[in-house]
Residue, then its C-alpha position, 0 to 999 in steps of 0.5 A: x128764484x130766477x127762471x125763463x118761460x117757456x115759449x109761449x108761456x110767460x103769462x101763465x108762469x106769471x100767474x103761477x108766481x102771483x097766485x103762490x106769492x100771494x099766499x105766503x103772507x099767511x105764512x109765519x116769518x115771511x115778510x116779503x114776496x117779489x116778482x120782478x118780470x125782465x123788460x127786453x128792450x131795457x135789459x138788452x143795452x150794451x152798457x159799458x159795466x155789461x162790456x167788461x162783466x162776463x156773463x153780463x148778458x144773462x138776464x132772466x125773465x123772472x126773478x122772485x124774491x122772498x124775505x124771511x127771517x129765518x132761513x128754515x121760514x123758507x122750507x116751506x115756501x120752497x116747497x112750491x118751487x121746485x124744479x118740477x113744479x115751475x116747469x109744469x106751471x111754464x118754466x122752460x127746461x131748457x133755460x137755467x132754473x136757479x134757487x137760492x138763498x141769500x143770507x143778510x148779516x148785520x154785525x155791530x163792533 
């Protein structure tokens, strides 16, 4: 999930994020839960990787990262996080609002 706060508001999403994210270790198959919250001064240095990658420059102001080991372990998880809900916790609507899931695969020869 990746998400900017409305203004004024980042404290309060912040506490949303930690209160759901705290609750998911009940949850079957759930393995990790990650709040990561943008430093700006750091995230904004003109890098030479950030030079030539366009759309270097967006960076969120909150990222979460779930593991499962399932992807329908996620269902419910998902469910705290639709778009309604983290605007209502203080989520800007203006900003883009991203969900979605990544899958790891190992295979062996």
């Amino acid at each position: 999930i990746r998400c900017d706060a409305a203004a004024g508001r980042s404290a309060e999403l912040a506490g949303y994020f930690e209160k759901v994210l705290s609750s998911l270790a009940e949850l079957p198959r759930v393995h990790g839960a990650h709040l990561c919250q943008v430093e700006a001064d750091a995230s904004s240095i003109e890098t030479e990787e950030r030079k030539v990658r366009s759309g270097a420059g967006l960076v969120a102001e909150f990222v979460v990262m779930i593991e499962a080991s399932t992807p329908d372990a996620l269902d419910p998880v998902l469910e705290g996080f639709t778009a309604q809900r983290l605007v209502r916790a203080g989520a800007s609507q203006e900003a883009p609002l991203e969900v979605g899931l990544y899958r790891l695969e190992f295979l062996c020869a």
